[in-house]
Steps between C-alpha positions, in 0.01 A plus 500: 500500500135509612422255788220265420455078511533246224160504267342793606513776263626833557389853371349464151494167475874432525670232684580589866814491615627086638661527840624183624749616796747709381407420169318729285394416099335743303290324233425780303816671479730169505679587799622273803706714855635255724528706845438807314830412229357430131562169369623464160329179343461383165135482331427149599658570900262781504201281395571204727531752800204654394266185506663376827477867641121461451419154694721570770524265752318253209702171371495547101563180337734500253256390243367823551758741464561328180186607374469818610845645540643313204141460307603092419265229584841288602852576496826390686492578871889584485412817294274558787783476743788653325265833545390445840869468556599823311212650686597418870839626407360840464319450826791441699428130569568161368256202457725331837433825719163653359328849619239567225478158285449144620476217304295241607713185331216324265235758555583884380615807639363759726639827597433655828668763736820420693429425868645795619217668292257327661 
């Protein structure tokens, strides 16, 4: 994968490369490594990845990724969390002992890199 940031665009106009870490999503080509390893996630894990991947650092309410990950104006924050859950599976972490995604209880999600990548 090509190295680049979140937002900036890459050669002809195509979405760089998100590095977060060891974490690396490919917009374009709807891939996610973890520490080089692909991930295997489902459309809507790839999506919600994605946006985090490109506010890193950023608490996203979950307001937000309702609109723009699930494209509804209001929804059930469970659904949310049943694929945040599914998600930090794949990472290697649980919501108790998180590397990549925090929850900030009443106030949305960010995703950042693991201290150790720091």
């Amino acid at each position: 994968m090509r190295a680049g940031r979140g937002g900036r665009a890459g050669r002809h106009g195509a979405p760089a490369v998100l590095r977060v870490g060891g974490l690396a999503v490919d917009p374009l080509r709807r891939q996610a490594q973890l520490d080089g390893t692909a991930l295997d996630l489902t459309r809507r894990e790839f999506d919600l990845l994605a946006y985090l991947a490109g506010r890193p650092g950023v608490v996203v309410p979950r307001r937000e990724l309702l609109a723009e990950v699930w494209r509804q104006a209001y929804g059930d924050d469970q659904t949310i969390d049943v694929h945040l859950s599914w998600l930090r599976r794949k990472l290697g972490e649980t919501a108790a002992r998180p590397r990549y995604l925090h929850t900030l209880r009443g106030v949305g999600v960010k995703l950042e890199p693991p201290a150790e990548h720091t």
